[in-house]
VOTORTOR-464107 format. One record per residue: residue number from 0; residue in one letter; x, y, z of N, C-alpha, C in turn. Coordinates in Angstrom, 2 decimals, padded with zeros to 5 digits. Example, Ala and Ser with C-alpha at 12.3 -4.5 7.8 and 13.67 -1.06 7.14 Angstrom:
BEGIN
<r><pos>0</pos><code>A</code><n_X>013.19</n_X><n_Y>-005.69</n_Y><n_Z>007.80</n_Z><ca_X>012.30</ca_X><ca_Y>-004.50</ca_Y><ca_Z>007.80</ca_Z><c_X>013.20</c_X><c_Y>-003.30</c_Y><c_Z>007.80</c_Z></r>
<r><pos>1</pos><code>S</code><n_X>012.85</n_X><n_Y>-002.25</n_Y><n_Z>007.08</n_Z><ca_X>013.67</ca_X><ca_Y>-001.06</ca_Y><ca_Z>007.14</ca_Z><c_X>012.90</c_X><c_Y>000.03</c_Y><c_Z>007.87</c_Z></r>
% end
This chain:
BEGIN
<r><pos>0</pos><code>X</code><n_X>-002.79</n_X><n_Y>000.70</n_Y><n_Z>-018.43</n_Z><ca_X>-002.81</ca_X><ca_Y>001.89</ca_Y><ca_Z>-017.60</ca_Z><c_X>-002.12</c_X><c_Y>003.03</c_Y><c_Z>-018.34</c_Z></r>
<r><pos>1</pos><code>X</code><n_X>-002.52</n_X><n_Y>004.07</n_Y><n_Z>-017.92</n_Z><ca_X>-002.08</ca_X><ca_Y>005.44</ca_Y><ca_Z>-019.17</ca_Z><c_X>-000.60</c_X><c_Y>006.14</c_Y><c_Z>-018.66</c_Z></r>
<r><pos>2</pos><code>X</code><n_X>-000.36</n_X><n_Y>005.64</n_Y><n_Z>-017.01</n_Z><ca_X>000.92</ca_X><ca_Y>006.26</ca_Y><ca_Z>-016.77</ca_Z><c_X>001.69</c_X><c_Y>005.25</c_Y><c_Z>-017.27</c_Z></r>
<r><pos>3</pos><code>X</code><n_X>001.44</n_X><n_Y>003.71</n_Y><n_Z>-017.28</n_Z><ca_X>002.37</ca_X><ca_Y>002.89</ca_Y><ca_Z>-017.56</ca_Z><c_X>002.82</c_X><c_Y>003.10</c_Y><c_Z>-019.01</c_Z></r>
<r><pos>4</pos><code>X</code><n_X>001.53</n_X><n_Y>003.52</n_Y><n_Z>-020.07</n_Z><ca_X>002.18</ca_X><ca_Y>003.40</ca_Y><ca_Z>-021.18</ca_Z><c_X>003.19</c_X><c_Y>004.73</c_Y><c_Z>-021.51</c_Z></r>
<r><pos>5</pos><code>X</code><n_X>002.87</n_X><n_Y>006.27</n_Y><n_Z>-020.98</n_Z><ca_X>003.48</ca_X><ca_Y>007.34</ca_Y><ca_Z>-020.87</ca_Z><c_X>004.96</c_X><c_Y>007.16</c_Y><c_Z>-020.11</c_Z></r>
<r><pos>6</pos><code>X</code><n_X>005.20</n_X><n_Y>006.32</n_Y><n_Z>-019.57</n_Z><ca_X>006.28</ca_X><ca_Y>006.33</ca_Y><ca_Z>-019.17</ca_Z><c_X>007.34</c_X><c_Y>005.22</c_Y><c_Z>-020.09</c_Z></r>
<r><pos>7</pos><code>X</code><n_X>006.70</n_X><n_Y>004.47</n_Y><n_Z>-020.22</n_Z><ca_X>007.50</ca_X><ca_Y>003.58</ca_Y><ca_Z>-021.12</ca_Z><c_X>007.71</c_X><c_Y>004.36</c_Y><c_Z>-022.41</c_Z></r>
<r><pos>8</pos><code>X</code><n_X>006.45</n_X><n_Y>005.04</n_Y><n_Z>-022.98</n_Z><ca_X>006.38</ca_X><ca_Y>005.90</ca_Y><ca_Z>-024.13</ca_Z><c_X>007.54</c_X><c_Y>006.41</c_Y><c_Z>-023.53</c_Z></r>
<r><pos>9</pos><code>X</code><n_X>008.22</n_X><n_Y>006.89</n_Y><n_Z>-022.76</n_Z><ca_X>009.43</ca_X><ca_Y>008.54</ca_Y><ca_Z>-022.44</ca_Z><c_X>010.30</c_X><c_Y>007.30</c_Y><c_Z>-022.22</c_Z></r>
<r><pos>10</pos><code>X</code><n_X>010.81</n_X><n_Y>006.29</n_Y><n_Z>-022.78</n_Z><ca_X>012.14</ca_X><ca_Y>005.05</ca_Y><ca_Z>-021.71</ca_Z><c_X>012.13</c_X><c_Y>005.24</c_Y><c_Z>-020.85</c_Z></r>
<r><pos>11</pos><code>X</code><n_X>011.64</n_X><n_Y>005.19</n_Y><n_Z>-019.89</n_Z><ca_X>011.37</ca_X><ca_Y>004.84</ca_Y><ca_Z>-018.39</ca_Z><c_X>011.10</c_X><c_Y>003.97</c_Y><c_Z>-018.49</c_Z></r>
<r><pos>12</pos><code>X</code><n_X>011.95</n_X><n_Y>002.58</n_Y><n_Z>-017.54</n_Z><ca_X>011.93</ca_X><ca_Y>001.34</ca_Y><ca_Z>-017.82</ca_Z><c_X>010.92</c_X><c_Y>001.15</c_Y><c_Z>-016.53</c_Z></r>
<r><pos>13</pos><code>X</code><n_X>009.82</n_X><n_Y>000.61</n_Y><n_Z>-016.74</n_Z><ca_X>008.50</ca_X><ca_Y>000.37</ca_Y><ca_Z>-015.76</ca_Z><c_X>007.83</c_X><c_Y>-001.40</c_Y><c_Z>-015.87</c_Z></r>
<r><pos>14</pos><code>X</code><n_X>007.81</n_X><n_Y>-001.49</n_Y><n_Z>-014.84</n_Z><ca_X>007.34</ca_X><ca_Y>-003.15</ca_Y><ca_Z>-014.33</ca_Z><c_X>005.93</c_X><c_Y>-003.37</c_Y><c_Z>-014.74</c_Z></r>
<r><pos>15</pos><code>X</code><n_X>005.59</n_X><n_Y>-004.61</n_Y><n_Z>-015.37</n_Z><ca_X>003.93</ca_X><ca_Y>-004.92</ca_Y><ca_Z>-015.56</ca_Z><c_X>003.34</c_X><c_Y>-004.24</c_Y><c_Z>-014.58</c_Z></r>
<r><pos>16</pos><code>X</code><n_X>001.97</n_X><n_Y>-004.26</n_Y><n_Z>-014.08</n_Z><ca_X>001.06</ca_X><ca_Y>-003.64</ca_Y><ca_Z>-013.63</ca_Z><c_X>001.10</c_X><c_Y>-005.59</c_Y><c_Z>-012.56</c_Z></r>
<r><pos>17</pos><code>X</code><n_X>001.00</n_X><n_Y>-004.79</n_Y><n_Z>-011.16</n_Z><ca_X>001.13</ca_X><ca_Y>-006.45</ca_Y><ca_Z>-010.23</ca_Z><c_X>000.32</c_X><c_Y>-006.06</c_Y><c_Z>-009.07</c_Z></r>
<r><pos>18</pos><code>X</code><n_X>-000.71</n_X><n_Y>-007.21</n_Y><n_Z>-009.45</n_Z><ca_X>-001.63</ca_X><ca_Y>-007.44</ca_Y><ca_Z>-008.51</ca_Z><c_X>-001.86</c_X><c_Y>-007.49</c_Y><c_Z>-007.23</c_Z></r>
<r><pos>19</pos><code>X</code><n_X>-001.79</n_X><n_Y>-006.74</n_Y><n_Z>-006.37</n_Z><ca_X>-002.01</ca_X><ca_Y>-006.96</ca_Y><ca_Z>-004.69</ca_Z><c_X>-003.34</c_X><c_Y>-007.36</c_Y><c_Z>-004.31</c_Z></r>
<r><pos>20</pos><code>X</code><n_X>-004.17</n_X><n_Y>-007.99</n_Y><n_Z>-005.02</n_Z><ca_X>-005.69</ca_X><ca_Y>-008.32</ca_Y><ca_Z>-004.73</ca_Z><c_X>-006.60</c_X><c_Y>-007.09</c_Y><c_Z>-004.54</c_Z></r>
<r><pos>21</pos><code>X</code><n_X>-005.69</n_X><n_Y>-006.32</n_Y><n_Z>-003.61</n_Z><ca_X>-007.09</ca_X><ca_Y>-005.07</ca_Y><ca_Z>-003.20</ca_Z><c_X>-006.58</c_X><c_Y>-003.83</c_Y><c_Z>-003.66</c_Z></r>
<r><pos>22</pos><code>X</code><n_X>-005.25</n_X><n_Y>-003.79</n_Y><n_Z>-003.86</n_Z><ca_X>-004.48</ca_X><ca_Y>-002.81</ca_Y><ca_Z>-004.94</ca_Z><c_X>-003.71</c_X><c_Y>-003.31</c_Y><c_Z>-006.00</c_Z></r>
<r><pos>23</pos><code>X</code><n_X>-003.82</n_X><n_Y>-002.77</n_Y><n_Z>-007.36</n_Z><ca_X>-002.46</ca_X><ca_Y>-003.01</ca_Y><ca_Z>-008.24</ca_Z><c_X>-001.21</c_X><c_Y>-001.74</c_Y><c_Z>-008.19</c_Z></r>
<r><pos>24</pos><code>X</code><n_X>-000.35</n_X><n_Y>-002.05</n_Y><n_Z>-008.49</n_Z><ca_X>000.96</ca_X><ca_Y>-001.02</ca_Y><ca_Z>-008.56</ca_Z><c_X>001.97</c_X><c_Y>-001.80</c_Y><c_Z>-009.33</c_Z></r>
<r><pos>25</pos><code>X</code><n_X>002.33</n_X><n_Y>-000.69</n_Y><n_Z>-010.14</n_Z><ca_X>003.31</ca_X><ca_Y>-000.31</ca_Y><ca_Z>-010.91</ca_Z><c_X>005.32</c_X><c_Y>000.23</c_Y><c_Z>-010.63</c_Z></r>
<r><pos>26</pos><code>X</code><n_X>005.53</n_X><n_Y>000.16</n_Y><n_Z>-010.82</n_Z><ca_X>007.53</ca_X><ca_Y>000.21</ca_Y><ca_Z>-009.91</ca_Z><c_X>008.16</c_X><c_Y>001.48</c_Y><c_Z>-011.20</c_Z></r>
<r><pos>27</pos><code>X</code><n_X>009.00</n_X><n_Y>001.84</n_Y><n_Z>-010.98</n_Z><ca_X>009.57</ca_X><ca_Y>003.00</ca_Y><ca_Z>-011.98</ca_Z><c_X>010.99</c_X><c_Y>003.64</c_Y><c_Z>-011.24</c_Z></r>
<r><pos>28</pos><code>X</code><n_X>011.82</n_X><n_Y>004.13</n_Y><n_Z>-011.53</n_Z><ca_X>012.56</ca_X><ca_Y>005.00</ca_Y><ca_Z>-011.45</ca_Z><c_X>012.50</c_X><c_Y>006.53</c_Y><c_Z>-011.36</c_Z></r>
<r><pos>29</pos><code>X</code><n_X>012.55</n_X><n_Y>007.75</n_Y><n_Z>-010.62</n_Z><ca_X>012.51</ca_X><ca_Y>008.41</ca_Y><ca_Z>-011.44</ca_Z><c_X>013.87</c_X><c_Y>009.01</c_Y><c_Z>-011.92</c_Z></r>
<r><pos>30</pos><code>X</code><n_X>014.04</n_X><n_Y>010.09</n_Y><n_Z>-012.50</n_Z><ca_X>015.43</ca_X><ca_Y>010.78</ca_Y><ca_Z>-013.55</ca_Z><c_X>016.28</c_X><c_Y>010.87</c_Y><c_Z>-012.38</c_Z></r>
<r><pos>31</pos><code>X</code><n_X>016.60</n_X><n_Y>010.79</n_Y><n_Z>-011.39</n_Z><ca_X>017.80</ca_X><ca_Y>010.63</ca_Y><ca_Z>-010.20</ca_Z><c_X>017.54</c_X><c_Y>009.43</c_Y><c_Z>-009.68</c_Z></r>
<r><pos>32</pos><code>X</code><n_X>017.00</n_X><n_Y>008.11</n_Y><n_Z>-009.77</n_Z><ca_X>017.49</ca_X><ca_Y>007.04</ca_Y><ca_Z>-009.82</ca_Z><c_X>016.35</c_X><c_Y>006.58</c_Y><c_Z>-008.52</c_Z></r>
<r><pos>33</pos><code>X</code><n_X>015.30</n_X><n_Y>007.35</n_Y><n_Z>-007.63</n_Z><ca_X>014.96</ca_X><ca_Y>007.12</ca_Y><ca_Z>-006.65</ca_Z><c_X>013.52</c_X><c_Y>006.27</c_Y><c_Z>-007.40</c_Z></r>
<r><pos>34</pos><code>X</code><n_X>013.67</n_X><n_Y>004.90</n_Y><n_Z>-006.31</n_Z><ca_X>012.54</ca_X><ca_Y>004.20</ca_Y><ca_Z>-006.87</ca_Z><c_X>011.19</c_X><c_Y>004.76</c_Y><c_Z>-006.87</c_Z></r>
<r><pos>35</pos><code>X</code><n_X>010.33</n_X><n_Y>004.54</n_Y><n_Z>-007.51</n_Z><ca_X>008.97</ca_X><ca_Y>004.88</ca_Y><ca_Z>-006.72</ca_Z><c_X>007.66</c_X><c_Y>003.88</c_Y><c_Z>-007.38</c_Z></r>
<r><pos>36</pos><code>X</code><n_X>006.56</n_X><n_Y>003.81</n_Y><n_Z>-006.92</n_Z><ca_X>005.27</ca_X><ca_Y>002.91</ca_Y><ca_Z>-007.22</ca_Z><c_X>004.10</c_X><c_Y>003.91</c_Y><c_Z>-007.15</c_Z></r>
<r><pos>37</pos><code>X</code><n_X>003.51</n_X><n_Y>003.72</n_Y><n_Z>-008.09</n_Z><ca_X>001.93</ca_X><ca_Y>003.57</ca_Y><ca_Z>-008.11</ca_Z><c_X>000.88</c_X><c_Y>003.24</c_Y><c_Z>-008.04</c_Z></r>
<r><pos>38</pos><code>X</code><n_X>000.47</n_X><n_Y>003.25</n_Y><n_Z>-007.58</n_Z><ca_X>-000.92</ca_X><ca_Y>002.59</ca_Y><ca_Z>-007.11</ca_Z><c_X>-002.04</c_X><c_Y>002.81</c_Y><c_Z>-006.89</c_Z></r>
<r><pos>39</pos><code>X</code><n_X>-003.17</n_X><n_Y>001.96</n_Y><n_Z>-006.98</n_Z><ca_X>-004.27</ca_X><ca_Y>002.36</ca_Y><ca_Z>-007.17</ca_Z><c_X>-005.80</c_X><c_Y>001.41</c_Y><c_Z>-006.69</c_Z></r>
<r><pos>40</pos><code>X</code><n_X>-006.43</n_X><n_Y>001.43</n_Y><n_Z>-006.14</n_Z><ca_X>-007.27</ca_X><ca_Y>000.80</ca_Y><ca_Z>-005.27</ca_Z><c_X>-008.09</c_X><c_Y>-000.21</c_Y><c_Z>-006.35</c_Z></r>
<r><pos>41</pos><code>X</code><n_X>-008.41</n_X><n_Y>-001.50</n_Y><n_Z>-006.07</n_Z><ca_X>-009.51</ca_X><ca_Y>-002.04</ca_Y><ca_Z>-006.66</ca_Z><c_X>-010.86</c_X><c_Y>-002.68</c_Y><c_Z>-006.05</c_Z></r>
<r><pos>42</pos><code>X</code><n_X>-010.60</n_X><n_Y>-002.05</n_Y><n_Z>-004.54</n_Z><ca_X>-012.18</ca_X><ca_Y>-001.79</ca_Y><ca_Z>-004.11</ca_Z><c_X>-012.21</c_X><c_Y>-000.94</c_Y><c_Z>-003.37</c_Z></r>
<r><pos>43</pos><code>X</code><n_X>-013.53</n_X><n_Y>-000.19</n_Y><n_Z>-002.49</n_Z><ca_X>-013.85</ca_X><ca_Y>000.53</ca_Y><ca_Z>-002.23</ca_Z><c_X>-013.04</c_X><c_Y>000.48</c_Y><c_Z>-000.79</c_Z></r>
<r><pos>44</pos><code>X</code><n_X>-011.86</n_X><n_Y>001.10</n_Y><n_Z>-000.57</n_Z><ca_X>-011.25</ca_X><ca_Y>001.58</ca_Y><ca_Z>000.49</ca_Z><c_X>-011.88</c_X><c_Y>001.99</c_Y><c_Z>001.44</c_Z></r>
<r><pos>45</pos><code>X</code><n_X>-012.83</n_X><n_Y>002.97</n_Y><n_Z>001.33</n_Z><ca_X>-013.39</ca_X><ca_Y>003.50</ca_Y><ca_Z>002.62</ca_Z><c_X>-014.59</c_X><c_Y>002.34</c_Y><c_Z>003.10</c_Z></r>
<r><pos>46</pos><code>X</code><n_X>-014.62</n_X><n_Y>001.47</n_Y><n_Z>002.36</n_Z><ca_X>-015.92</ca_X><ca_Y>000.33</ca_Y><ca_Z>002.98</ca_Z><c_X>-015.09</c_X><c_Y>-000.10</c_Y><c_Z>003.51</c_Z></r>
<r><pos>47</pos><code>X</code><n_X>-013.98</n_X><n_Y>-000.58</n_Y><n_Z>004.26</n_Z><ca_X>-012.77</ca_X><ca_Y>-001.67</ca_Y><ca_Z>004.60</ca_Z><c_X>-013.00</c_X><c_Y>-001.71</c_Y><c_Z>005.71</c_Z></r>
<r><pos>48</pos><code>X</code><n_X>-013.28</n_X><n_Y>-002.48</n_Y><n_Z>006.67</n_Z><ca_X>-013.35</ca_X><ca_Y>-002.02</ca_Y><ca_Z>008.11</ca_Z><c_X>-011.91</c_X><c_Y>-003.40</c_Y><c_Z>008.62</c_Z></r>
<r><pos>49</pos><code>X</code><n_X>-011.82</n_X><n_Y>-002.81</n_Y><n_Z>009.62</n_Z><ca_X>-010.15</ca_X><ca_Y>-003.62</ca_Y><ca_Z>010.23</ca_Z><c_X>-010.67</c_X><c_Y>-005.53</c_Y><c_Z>010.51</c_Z></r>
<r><pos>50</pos><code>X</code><n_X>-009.93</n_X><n_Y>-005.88</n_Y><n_Z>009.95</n_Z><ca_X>-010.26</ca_X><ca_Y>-007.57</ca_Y><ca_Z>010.01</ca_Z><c_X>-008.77</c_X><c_Y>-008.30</c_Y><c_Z>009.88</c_Z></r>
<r><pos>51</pos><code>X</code><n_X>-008.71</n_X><n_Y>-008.42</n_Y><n_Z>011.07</n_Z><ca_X>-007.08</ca_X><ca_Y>-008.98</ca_Y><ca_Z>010.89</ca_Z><c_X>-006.95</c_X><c_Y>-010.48</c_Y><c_Z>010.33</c_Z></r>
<r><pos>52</pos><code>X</code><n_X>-008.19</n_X><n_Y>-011.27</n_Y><n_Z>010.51</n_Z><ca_X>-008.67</ca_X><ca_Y>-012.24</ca_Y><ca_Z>010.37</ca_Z><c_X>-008.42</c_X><c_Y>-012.77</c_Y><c_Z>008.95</c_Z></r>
<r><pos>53</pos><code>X</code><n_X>-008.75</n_X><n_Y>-011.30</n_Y><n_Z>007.95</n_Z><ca_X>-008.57</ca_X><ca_Y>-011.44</ca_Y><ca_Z>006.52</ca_Z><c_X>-007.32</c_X><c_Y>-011.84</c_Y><c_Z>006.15</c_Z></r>
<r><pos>54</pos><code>X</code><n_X>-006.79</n_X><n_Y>-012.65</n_Y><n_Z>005.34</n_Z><ca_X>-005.55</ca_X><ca_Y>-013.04</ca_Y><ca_Z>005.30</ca_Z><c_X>-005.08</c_X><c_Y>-012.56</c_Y><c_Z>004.02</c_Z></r>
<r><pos>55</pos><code>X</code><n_X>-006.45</n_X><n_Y>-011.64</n_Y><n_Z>003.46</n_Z><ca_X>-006.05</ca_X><ca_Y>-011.07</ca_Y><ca_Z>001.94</ca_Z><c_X>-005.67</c_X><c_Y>-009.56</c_Y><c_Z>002.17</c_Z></r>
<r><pos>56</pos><code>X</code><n_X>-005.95</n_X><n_Y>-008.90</n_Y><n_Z>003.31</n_Z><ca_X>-005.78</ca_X><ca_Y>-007.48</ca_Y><ca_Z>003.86</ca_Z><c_X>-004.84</c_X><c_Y>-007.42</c_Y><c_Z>004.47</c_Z></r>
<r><pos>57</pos><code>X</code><n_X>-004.22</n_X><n_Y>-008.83</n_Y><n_Z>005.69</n_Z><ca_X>-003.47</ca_X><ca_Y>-008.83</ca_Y><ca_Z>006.98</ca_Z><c_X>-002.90</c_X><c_Y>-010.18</c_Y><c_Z>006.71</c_Z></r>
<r><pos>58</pos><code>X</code><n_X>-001.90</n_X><n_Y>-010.20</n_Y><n_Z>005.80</n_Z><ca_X>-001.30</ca_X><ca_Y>-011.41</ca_Y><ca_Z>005.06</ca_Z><c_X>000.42</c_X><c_Y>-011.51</c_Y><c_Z>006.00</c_Z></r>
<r><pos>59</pos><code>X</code><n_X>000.19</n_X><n_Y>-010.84</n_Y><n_Z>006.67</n_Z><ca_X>001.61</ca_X><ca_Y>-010.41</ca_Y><ca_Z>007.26</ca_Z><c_X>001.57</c_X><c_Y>-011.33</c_Y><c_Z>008.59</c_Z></r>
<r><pos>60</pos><code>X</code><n_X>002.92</n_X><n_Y>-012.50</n_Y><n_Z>008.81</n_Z><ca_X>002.82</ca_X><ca_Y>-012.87</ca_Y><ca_Z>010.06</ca_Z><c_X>003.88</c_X><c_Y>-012.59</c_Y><c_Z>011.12</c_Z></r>
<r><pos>61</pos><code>X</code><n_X>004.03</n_X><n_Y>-011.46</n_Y><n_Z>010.97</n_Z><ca_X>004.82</ca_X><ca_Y>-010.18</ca_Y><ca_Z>012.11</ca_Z><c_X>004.42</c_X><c_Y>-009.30</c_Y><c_Z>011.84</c_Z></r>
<r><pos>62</pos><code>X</code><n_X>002.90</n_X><n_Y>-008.79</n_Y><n_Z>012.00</n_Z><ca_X>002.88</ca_X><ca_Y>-007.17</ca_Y><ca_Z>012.01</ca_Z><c_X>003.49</c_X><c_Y>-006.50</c_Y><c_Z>012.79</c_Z></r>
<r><pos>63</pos><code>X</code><n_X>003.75</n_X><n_Y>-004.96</n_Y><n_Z>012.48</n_Z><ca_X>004.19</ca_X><ca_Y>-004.20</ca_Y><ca_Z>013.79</ca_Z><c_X>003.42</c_X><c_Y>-004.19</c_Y><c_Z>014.79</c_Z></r>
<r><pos>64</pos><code>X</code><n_X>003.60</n_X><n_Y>-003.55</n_Y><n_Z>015.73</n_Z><ca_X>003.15</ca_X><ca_Y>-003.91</ca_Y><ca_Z>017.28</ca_Z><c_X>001.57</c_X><c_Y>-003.25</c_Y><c_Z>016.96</c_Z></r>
<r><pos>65</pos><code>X</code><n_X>001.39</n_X><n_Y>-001.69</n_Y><n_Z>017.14</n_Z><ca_X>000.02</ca_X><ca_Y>-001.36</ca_Y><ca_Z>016.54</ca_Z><c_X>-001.22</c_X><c_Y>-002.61</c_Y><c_Z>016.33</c_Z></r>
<r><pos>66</pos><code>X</code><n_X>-000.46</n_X><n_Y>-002.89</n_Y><n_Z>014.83</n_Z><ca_X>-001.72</ca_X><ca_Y>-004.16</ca_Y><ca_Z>014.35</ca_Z><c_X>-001.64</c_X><c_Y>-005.10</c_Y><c_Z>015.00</c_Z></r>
<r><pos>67</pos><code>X</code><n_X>000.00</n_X><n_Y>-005.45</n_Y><n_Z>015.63</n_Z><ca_X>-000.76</ca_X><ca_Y>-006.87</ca_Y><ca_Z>016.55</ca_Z><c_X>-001.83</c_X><c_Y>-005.97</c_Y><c_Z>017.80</c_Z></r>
<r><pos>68</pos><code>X</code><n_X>-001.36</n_X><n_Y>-004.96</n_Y><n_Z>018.46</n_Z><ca_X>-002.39</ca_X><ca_Y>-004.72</ca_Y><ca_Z>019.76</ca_Z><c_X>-003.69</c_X><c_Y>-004.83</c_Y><c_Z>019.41</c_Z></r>
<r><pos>69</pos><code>X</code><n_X>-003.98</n_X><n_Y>-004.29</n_Y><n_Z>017.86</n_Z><ca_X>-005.59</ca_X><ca_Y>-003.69</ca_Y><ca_Z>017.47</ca_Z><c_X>-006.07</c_X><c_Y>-004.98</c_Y><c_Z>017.26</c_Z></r>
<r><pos>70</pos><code>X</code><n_X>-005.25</n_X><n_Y>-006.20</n_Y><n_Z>016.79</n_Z><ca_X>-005.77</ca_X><ca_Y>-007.54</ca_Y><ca_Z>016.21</ca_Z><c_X>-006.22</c_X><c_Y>-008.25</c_Y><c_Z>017.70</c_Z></r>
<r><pos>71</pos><code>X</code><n_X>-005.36</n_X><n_Y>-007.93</n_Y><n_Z>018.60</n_Z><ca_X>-005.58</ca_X><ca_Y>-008.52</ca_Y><ca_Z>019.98</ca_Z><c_X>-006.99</c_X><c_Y>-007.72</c_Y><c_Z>020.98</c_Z></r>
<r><pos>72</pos><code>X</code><n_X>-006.68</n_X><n_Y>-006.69</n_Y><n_Z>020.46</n_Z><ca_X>-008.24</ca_X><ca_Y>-005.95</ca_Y><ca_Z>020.81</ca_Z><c_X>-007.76</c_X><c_Y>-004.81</c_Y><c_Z>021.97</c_Z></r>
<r><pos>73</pos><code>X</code><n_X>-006.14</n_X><n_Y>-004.64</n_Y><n_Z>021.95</n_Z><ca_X>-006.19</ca_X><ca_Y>-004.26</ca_Y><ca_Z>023.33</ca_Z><c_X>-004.85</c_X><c_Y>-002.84</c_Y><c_Z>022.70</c_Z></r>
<r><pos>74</pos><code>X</code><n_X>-005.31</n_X><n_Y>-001.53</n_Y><n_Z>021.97</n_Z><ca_X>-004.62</ca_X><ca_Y>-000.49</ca_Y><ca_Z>021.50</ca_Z><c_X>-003.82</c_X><c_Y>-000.12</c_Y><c_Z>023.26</c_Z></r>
<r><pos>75</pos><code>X</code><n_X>-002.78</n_X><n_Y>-000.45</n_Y><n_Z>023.43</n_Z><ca_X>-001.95</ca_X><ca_Y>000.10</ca_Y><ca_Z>024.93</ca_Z><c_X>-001.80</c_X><c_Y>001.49</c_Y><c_Z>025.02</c_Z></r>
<r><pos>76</pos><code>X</code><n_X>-001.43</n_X><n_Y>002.00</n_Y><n_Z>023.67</n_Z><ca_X>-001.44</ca_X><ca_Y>003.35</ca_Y><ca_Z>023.96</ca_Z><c_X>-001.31</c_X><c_Y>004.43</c_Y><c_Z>022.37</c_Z></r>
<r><pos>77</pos><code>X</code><n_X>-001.97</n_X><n_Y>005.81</n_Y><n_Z>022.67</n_Z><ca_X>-002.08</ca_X><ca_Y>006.47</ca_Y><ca_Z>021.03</ca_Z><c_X>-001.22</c_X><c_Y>007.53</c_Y><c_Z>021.78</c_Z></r>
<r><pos>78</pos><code>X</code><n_X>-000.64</n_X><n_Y>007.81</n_Y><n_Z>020.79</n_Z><ca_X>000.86</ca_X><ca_Y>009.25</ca_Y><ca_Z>020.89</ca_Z><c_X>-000.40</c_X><c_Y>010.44</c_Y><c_Z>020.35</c_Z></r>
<r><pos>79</pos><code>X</code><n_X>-000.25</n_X><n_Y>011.33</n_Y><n_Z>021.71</n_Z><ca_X>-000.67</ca_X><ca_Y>012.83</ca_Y><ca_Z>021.47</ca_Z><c_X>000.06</c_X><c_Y>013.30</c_Y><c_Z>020.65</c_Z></r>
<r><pos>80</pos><code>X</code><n_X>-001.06</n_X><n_Y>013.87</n_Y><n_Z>019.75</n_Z><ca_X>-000.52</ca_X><ca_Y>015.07</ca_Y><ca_Z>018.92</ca_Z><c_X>-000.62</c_X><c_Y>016.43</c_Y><c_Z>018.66</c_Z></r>
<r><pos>81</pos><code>X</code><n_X>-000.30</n_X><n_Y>017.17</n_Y><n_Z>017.99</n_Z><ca_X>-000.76</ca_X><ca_Y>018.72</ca_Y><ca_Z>018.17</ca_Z><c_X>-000.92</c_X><c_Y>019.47</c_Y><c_Z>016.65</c_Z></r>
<r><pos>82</pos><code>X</code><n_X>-001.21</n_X><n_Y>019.96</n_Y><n_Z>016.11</n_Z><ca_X>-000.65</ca_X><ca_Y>020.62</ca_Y><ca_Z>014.78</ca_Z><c_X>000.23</c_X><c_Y>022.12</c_Y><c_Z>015.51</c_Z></r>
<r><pos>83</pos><code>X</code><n_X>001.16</n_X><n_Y>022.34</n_Y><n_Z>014.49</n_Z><ca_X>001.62</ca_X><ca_Y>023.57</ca_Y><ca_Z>014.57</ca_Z><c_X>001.42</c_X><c_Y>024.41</c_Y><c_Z>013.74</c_Z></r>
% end
């Protein structure tokens, strides 16, 4: 990856490139010490439709409440919003 090698190129001490199946990401520092990651999709995100079922998408066995309601089929409630 071209940021991984640019950053290591500058000593920025940066983690292999680690596989999340449907994303990889990268770990780094930046110059005040605050962590941060990169990442980057390895399939088509917008084809994804919600499948809690998937255990490669929804690998989590405590989601927050949200995904458990949506997994249960039953959203209780969406917070109005507004722009300002």
């Amino acid at each position: 990856m071209n940021l991984q090698h640019r950053l290591s190129e500058a000593n920025c001490e940066v983690t292999p490139v680690v596989d999340h199946r449907v994303l990889r990401s990268i770990y780094f520092h930046d110059p005040h010490g605050i962590a941060l990651e990169a990442s980057w999709w390895t399939v088509d995100s917008d084809g994804l439709s919600f499948r809690p079922e998937d255990p490669i998408l929804f690998a989590d066995p405590d989601p927050v409440p949200a995904v458990a309601e949506l997994a249960d089929g039953d959203l209780r409630s969406t917070p109005a919003t507004r722009l300002l």
